[in-house]
matplotlib code that plots the C-alpha trace (Angstrom):
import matplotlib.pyplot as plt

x = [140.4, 142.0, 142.8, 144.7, 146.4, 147.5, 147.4, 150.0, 152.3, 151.9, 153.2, 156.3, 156.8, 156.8, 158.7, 161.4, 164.8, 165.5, 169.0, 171.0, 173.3, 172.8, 172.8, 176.4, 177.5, 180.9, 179.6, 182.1, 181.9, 181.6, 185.0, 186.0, 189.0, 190.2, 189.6, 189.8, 192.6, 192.0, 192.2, 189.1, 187.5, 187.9, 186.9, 183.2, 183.0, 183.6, 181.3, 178.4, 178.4, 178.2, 175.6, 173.9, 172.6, 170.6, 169.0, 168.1, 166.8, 165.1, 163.4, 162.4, 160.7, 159.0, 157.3, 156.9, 154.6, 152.7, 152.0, 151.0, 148.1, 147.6, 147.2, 145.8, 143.6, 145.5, 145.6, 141.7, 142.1, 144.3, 142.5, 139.4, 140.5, 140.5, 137.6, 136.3, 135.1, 135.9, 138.7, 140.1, 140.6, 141.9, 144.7, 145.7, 145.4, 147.8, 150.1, 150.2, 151.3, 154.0, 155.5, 155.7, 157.5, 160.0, 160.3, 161.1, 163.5, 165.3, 168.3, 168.3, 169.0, 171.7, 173.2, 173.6, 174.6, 177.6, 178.8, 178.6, 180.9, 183.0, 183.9, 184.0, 180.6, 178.7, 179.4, 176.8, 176.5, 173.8, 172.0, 171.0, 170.9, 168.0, 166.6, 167.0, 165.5, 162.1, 162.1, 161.8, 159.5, 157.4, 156.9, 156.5, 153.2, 151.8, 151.5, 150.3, 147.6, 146.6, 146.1, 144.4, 142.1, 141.2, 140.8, 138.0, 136.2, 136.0, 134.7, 132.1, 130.5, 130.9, 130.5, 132.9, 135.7, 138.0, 137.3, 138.0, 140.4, 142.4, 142.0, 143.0, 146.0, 147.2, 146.9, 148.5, 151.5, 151.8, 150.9, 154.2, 156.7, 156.2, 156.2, 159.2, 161.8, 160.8, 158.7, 160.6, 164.1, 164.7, 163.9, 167.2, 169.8, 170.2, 170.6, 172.7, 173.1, 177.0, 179.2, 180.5, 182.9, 184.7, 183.3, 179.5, 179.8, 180.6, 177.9, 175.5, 177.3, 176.9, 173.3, 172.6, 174.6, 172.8, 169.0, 168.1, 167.3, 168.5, 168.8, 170.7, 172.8, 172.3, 174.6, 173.2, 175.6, 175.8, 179.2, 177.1, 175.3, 177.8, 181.3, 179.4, 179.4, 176.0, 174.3, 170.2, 168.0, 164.2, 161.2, 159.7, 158.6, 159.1, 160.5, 163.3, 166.7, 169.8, 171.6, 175.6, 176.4, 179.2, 181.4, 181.6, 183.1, 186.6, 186.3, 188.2, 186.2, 185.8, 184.5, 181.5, 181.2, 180.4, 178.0, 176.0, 176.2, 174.3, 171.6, 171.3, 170.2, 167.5, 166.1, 166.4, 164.3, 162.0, 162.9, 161.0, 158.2, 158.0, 158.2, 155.8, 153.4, 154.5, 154.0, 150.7, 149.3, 150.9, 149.2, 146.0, 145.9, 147.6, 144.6, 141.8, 144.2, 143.5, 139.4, 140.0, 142.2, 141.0, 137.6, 138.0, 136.1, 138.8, 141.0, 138.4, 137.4, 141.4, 141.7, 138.3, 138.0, 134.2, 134.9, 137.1, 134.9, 135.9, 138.7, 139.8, 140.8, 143.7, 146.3, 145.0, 145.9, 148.9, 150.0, 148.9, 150.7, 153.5, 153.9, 152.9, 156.2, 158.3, 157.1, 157.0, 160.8, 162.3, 160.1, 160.9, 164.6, 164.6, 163.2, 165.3, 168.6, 167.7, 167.1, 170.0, 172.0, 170.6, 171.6, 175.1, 175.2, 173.8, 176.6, 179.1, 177.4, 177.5, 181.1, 182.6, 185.1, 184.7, 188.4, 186.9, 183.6, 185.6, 187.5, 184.6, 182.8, 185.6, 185.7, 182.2, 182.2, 185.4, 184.4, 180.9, 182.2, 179.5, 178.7, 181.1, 179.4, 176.1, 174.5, 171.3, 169.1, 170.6, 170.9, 167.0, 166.1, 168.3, 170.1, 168.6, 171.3, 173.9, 176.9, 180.0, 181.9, 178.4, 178.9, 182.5, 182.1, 179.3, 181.6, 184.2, 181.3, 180.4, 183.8, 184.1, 181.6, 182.4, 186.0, 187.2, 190.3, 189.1, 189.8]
y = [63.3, 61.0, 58.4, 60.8, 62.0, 57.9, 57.2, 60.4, 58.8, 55.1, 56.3, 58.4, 55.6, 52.5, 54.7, 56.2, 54.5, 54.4, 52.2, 53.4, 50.7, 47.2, 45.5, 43.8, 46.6, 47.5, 50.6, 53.4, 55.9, 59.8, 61.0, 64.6, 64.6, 62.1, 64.5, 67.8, 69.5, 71.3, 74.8, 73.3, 72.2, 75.8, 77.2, 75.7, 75.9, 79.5, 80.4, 78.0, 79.6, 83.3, 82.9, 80.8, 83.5, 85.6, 82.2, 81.3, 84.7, 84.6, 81.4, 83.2, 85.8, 83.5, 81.4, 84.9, 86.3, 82.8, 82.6, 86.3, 85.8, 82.3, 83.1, 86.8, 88.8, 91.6, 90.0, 90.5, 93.9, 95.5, 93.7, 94.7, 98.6, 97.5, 98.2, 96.9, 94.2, 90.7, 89.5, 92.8, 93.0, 89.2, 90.4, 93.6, 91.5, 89.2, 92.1, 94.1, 91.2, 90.0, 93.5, 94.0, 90.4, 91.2, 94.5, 92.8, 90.2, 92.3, 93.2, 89.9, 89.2, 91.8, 90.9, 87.1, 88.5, 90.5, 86.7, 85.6, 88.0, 88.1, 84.2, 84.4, 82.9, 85.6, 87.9, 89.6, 93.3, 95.3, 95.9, 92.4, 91.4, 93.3, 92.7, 88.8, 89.2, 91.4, 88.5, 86.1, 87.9, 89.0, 85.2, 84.2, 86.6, 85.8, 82.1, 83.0, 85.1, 82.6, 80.1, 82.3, 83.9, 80.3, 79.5, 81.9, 81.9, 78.3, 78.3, 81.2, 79.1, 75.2, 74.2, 71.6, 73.5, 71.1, 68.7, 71.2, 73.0, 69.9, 69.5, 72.7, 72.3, 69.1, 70.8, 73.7, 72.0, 69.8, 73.2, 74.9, 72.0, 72.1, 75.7, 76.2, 75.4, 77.3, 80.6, 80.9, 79.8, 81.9, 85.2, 84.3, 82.6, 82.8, 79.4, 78.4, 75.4, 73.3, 74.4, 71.5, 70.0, 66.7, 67.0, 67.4, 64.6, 62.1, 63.8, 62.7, 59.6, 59.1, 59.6, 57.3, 54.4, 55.0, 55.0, 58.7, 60.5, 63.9, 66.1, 69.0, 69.9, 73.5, 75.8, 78.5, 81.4, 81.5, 83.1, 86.4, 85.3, 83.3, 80.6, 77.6, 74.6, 72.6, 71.1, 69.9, 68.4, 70.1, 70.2, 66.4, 65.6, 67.9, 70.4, 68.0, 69.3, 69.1, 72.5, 72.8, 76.1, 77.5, 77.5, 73.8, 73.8, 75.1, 71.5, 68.5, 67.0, 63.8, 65.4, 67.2, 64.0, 62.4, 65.5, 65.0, 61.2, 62.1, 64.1, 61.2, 59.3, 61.7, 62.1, 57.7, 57.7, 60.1, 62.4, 65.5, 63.6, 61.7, 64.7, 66.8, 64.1, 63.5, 66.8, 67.7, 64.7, 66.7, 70.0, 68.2, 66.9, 70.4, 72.0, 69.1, 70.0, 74.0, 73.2, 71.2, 73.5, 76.8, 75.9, 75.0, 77.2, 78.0, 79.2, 81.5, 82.9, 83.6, 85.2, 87.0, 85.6, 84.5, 82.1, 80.9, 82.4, 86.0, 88.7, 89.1, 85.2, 86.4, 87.0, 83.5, 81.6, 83.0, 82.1, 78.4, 78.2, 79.4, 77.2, 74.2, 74.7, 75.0, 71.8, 70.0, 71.0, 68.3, 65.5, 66.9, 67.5, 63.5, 61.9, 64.4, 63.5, 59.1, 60.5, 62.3, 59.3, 57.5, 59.2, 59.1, 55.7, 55.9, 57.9, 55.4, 52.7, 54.1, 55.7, 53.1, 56.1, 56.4, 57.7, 60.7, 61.1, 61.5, 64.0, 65.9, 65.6, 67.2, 70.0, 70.7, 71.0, 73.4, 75.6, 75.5, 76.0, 73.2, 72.2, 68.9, 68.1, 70.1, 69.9, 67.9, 71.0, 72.0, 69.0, 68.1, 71.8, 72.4, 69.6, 68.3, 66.2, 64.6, 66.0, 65.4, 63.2, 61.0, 61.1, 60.2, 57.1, 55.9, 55.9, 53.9, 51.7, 51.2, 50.4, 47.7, 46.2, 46.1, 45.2, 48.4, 50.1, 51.9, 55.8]
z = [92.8, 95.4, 92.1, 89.9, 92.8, 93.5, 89.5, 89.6, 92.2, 91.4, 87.6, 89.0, 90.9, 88.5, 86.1, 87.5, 86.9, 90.7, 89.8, 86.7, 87.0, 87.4, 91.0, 90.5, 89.9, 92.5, 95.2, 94.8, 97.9, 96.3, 97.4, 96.1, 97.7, 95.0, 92.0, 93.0, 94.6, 97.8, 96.4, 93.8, 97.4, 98.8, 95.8, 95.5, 99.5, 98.9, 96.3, 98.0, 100.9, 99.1, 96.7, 99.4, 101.6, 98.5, 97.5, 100.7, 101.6, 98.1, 99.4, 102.6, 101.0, 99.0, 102.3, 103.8, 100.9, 100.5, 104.0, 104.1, 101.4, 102.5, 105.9, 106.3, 105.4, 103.7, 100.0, 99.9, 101.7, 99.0, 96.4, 97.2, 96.4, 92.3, 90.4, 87.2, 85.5, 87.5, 84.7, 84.4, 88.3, 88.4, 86.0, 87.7, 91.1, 89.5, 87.9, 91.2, 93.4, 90.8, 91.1, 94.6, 94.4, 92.0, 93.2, 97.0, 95.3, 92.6, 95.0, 96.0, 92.5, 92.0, 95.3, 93.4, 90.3, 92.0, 93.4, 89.9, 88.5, 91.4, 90.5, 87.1, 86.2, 84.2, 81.4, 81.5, 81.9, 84.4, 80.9, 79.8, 83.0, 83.6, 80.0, 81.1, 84.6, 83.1, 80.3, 83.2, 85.2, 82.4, 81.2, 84.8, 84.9, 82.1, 83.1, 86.0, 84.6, 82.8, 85.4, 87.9, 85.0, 83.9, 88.1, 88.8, 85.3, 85.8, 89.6, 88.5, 86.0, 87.6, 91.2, 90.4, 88.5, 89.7, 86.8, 83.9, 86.0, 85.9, 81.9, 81.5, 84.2, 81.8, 78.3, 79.7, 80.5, 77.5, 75.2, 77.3, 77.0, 72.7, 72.7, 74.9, 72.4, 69.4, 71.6, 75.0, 74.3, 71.2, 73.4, 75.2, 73.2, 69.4, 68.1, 65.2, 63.3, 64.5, 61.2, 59.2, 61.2, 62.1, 65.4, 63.9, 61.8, 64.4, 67.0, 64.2, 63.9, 67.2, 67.5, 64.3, 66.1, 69.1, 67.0, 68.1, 65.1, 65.4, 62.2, 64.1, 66.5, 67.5, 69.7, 71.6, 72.3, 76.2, 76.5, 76.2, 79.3, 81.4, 80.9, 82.4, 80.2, 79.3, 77.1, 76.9, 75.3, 74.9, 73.2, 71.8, 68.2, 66.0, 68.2, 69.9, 69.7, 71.3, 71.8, 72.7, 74.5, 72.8, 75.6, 75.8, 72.2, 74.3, 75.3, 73.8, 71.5, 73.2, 76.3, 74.1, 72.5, 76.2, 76.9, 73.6, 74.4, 78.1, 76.0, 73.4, 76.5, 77.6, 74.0, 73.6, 76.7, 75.6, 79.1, 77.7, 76.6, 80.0, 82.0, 80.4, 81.0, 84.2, 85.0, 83.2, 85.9, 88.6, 87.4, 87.0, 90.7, 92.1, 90.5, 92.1, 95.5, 94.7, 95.2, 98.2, 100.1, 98.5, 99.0, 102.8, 104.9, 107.7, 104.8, 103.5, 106.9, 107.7, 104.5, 104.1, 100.4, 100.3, 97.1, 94.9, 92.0, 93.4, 92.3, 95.5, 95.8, 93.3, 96.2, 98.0, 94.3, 93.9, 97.5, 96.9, 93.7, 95.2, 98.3, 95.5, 93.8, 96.6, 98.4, 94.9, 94.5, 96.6, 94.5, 91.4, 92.3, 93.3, 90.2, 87.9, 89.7, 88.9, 85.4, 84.7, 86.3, 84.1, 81.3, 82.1, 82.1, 79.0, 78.0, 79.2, 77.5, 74.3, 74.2, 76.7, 77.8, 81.8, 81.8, 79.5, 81.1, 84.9, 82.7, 81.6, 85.0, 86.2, 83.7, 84.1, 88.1, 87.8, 85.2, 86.5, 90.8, 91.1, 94.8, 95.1, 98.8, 99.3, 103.0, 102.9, 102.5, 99.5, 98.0, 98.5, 97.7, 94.7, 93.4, 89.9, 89.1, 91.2, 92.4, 90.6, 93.1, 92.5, 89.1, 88.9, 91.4, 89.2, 86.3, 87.9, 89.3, 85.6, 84.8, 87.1, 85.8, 82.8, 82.9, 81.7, 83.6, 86.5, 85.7]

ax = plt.figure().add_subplot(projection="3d")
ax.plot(x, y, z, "-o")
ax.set_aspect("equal")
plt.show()
């Protein structure tokens, strides 16, 4: 238990790209005051600090639940009431408390969605709103079913269901990052195939030059949803693709060019590939960490849960799975953001363009009202990539370097 849990951490570790440039390159302080006017300043200030109170309240309710089946009795209590075989009440226990959840957070969510329309952000109407929110919550519950079901079979049948817990935790993961892409993704977005097109050619062209071989370019039509720009990369193998949302094709061409370039460099690293593996090692130790604290006797006496291999430990799972991913968020959030630095400088390496890449930063952050100077709690809790002004200094870091003109 204690090696995978120091095999997981030694590999993040040794393998994350902590520096995406290299040491000579020229420091560039983040400054947004040098690319974004102060009405763009005011603008993102604005919008932070409204959608900012739903997500942090969101978060609250999160910890509050958690704690509340992690710390007292009344998960067992109301489970207790369900009758039936044991898998059929793990499944309701799981079903009932992933209602009251989303019943709890729902106008949390509306109250969010309300910002988002007030500034321009989503298209959507109250109608597929909703049909997007049960989509989420409906996947969200399944997995979870899955992996509480799997829990308590397992610890009925071994004393040490850690072992094939943690198996199970690792295919799990790998099993969901291939079927994402063509099972999850589709439910949202329809994907079609970039027409014939100067700008497809020399996306392809691109890619070839760069040694990624990519056979498609999909675009996925967001402006249904929202009129934020992105692009990604998912799935690995056969199931790799990069997917344009159709709002970024209002972009010059050069500035999609540099967005496909920045995905080139996640699917030349093999990103997806590396993070599901990455991740399926942090499953596996979360689940050998599930034994050890859901097995700990002060736990079960605080929560009246006698094992692990009973239906009522449902609402003492779920708690622990939840308070997993929240603490895991900041680790995750840090190794993502060296990642997708170092995909930009992929991007500037193989287009050589930092005048167009501060351009399309700066498109991106606009259209997007992305947070140009996050407090430190939202930058560990949230941030994924790095903040534009980041990005842009980089660039002109990288351009230093390079003796190209500073944009």
């Amino acid at each position: 238990m204690a090696i995978l849990g120091v095999a997981t951490l030694a590999v993040v570790a040794l393998t994350t790209p902590w520096r995406a440039l290299p040491a000579g390159a020229p420091p560039i302080e983040p400054d947004p005051a040098r690319d974004f006017t102060a009405a763009q300043i005011a603008r993102s200030e604005a919008f932070d600090a409204a959608i900012g109170v739903p997500a942090y309240l969101s978060l609250g309710l999160t910890l509050v639940v958690a704690g509340v089946l992690v710390g007292t009795p009344l998960g067992a209590k109301l489970l207790a009431r369900l009758r039936g075989p044991w898998w059929l009440r793990v499944l309701f226990g799981v079903l009932a408390i992933s209602a009251a959840v989303a019943i709890l957070r729902w106008p949390l969510g509306m109250w969010s969605e309300t910002y988002l329309r007030e500034f321009g952000l989503s298209t959507q109407t109250w109608a597929s709103w909703t049909a997007d929110r049960l989509k989420n919550i409906g996947i969200g519950t399944g997995l979870t079913a899955i992996m509480v079901l799997a829990v308590v079979a397992l610890a009925r049948r071994y004393r040490r269901w850690w072992i094939p817990a943690a198996l199970g935790a690792f295919t799990l993961t790998v099993v969901a990052s291939f079927a994402y892409p063509v099972v999850i993704e589709p439910l949202f977005n329809d994907f079609t195939p970039m027409p014939a097109s100067t700008l497809r050619a020399d996306l392809l062209a691109m890619a070839s030059k760069d040694g990624v071989p990519v056979e498609n370019v999909l675009v996925a039509d967001a402006s249904r949803r929202t009129t934020a720009l992105n692009a990604y990369v998912s799935g690995f193998g056969a199931t790799r693709r990069i997917v344009v949302y159709d709002t970024l094709l209002r972009a010059p061409a050069d500035q999609v060019e540099l967005v496909v370039a920045h995905e080139l460099g996640h699917a030349k690293a093999g990103d997806v590939l590396y993070g599901t593996l990455v991740g399926g090692l942090a499953a596996a130790f979360g689940a050998c960490l599930l034994y050890l604290v859901g097995s700990a006797g002060p736990v079960r006496r605080r929560t009246g849960v006698p094992s692990i291999a009973d239906p009522r430990a449902v609402g003492l799972l779920m708690g622990l799975l939840s308070l997993a991913t929240v603490l895991s968020g900041p680790g995750q959030n840090l190794v993502s953001r060296h990642i997708e630095a170092r995909a930009d400088a992929h991007a500037l390496d193989l287009t050589r363009e930092p005048a167009v890449f501060v351009s399309m930063q700066k498109r991106l952050a606009i259209t997007n009202i992305s947070d140009l100077s996050p407090n430190i709690v939202e930058y560990l809790l949230y941030a994924s990539h790095p903040t534009a002004p980041q990005r842009i200094a980089m660039a002109r870091s990288w351009a230093l370097l390079n003796g190209v003109g500073q944009p």
